[in-house]
Backbone as JSON Lines, residues from 0, in Angstrom:
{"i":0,"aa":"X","n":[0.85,-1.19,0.0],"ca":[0.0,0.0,0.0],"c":[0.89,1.24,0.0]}
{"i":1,"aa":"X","n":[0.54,2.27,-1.02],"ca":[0.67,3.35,-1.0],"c":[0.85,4.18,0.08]}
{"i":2,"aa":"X","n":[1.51,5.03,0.91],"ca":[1.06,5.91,2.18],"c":[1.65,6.9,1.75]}
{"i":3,"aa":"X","n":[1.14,7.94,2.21],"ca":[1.74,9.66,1.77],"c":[1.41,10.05,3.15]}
{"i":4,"aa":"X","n":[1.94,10.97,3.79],"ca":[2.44,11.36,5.54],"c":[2.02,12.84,5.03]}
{"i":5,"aa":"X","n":[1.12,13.31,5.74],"ca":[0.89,15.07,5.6],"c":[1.17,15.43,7.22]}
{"i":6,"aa":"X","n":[2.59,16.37,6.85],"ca":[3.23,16.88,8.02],"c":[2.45,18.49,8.18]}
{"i":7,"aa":"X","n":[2.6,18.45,9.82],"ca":[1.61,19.77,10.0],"c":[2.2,20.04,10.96]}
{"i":8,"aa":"X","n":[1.38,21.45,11.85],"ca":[2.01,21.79,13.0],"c":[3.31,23.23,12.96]}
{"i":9,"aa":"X","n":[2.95,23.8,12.94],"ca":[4.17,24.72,12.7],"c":[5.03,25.25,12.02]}
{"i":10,"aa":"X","n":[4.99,24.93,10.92],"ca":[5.3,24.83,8.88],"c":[5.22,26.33,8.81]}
{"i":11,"aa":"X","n":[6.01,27.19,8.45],"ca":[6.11,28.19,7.86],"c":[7.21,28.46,6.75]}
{"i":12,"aa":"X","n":[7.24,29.5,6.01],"ca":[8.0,29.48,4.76],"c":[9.03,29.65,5.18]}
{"i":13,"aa":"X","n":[9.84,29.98,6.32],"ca":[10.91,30.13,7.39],"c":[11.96,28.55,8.03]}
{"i":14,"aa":"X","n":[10.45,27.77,7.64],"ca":[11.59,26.43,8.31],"c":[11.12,25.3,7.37]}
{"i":15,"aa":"X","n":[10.62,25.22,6.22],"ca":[10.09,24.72,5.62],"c":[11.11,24.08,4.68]}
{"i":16,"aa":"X","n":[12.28,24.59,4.33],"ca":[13.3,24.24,3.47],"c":[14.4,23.13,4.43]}
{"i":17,"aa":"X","n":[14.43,23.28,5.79],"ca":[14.88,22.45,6.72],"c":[14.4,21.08,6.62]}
{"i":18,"aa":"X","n":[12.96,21.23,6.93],"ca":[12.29,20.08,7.23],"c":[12.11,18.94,6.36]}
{"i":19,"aa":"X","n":[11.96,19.72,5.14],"ca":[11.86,18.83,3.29],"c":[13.02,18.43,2.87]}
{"i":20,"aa":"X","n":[14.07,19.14,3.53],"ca":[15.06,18.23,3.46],"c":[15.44,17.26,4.27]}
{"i":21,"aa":"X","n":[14.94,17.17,4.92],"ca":[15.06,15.98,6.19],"c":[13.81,14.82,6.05]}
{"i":22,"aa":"X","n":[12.98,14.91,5.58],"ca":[11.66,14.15,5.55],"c":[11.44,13.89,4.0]}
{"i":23,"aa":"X","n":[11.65,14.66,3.11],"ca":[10.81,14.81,1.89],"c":[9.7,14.5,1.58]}
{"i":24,"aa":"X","n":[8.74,14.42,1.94],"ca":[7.57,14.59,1.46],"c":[6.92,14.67,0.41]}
{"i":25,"aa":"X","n":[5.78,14.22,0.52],"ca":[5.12,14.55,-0.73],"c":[4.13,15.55,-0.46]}
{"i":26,"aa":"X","n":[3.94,15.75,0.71],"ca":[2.77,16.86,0.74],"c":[2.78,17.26,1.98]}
{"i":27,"aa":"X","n":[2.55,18.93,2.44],"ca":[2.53,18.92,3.28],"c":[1.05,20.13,3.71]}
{"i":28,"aa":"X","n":[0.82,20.01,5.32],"ca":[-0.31,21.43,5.49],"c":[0.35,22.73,6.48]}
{"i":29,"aa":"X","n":[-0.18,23.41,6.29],"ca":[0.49,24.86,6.3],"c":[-0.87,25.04,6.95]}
{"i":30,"aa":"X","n":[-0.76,26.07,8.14],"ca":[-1.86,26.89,8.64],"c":[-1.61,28.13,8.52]}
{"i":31,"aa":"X","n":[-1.91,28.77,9.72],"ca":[-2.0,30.38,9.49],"c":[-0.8,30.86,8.61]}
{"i":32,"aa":"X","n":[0.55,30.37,9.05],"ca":[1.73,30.86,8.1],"c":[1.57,31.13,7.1]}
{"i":33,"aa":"X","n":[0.77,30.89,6.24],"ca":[0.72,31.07,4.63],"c":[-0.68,31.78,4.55]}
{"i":34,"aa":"X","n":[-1.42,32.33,5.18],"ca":[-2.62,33.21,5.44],"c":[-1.96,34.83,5.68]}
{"i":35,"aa":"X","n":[-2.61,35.68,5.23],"ca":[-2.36,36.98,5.28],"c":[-2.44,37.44,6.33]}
{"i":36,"aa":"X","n":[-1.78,38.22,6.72],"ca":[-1.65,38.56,8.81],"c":[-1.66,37.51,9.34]}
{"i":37,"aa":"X","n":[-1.41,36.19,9.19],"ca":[-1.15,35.07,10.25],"c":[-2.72,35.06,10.31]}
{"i":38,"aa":"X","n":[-3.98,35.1,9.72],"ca":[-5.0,35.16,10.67],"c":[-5.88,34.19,9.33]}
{"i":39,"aa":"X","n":[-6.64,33.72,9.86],"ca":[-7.68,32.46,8.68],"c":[-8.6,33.16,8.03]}
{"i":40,"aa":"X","n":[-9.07,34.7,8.8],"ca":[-10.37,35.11,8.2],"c":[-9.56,35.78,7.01]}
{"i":41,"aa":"X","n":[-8.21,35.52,6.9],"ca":[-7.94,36.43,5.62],"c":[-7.91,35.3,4.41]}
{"i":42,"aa":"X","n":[-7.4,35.47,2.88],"ca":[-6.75,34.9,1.9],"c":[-5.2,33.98,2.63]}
{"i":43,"aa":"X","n":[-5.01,33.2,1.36],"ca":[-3.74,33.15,1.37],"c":[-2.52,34.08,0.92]}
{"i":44,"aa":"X","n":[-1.5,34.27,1.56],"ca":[-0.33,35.29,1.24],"c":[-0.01,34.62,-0.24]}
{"i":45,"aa":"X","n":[0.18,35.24,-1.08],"ca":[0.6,34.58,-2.75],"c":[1.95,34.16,-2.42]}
{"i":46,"aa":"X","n":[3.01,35.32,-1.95],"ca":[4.18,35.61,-2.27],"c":[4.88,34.34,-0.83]}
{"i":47,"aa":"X","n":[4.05,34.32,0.14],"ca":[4.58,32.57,1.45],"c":[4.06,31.63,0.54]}
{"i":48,"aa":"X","n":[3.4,31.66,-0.37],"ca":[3.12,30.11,-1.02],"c":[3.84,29.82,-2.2]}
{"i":49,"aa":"X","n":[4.07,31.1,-2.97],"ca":[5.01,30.78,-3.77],"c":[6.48,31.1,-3.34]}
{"i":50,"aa":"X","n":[6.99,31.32,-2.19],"ca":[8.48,30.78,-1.79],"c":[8.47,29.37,-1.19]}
{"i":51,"aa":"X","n":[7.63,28.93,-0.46],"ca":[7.0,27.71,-0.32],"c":[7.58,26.6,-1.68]}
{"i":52,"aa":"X","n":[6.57,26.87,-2.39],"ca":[6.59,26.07,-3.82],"c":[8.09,25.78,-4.43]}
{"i":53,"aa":"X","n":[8.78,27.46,-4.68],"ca":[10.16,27.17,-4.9],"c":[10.79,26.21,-4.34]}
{"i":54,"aa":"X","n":[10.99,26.29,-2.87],"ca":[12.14,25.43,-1.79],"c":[11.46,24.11,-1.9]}
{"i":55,"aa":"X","n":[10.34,23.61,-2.21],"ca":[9.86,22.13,-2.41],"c":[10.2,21.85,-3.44]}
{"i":56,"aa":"X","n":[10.0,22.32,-4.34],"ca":[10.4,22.04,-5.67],"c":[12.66,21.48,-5.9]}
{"i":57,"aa":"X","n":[12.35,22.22,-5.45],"ca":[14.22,22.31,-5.42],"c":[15.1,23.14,-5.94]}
């Protein structure tokens, strides 16, 4: 069987290049960090998801 691990918990675009290199992943969840002002009632920040994307990518 297939398993894919979705790592959570504290993920920001700040430690995110650490961790993917240590785990690699295939997927991971992001909370407020990647939300505009840290806060849920907003959007997502474009510019934390796409530095995000870069450092996963490689």
């Amino acid at each position: 069987m297939d398993q894919k691990l979705c790592l959570s918990s504290g993920l920001t675009p700040y430690n995110i290049k650490e961790i993917h290199d240590a785990v690699q992943a295939d997927n991971y969840h992001f909370g407020k960090a990647v939300r505009i002002d840290n806060d849920f009632k907003y959007g997502f920040d474009k510019a934390s998801m796409e530095q995000i994307k870069q450092i996963v990518k490689g």
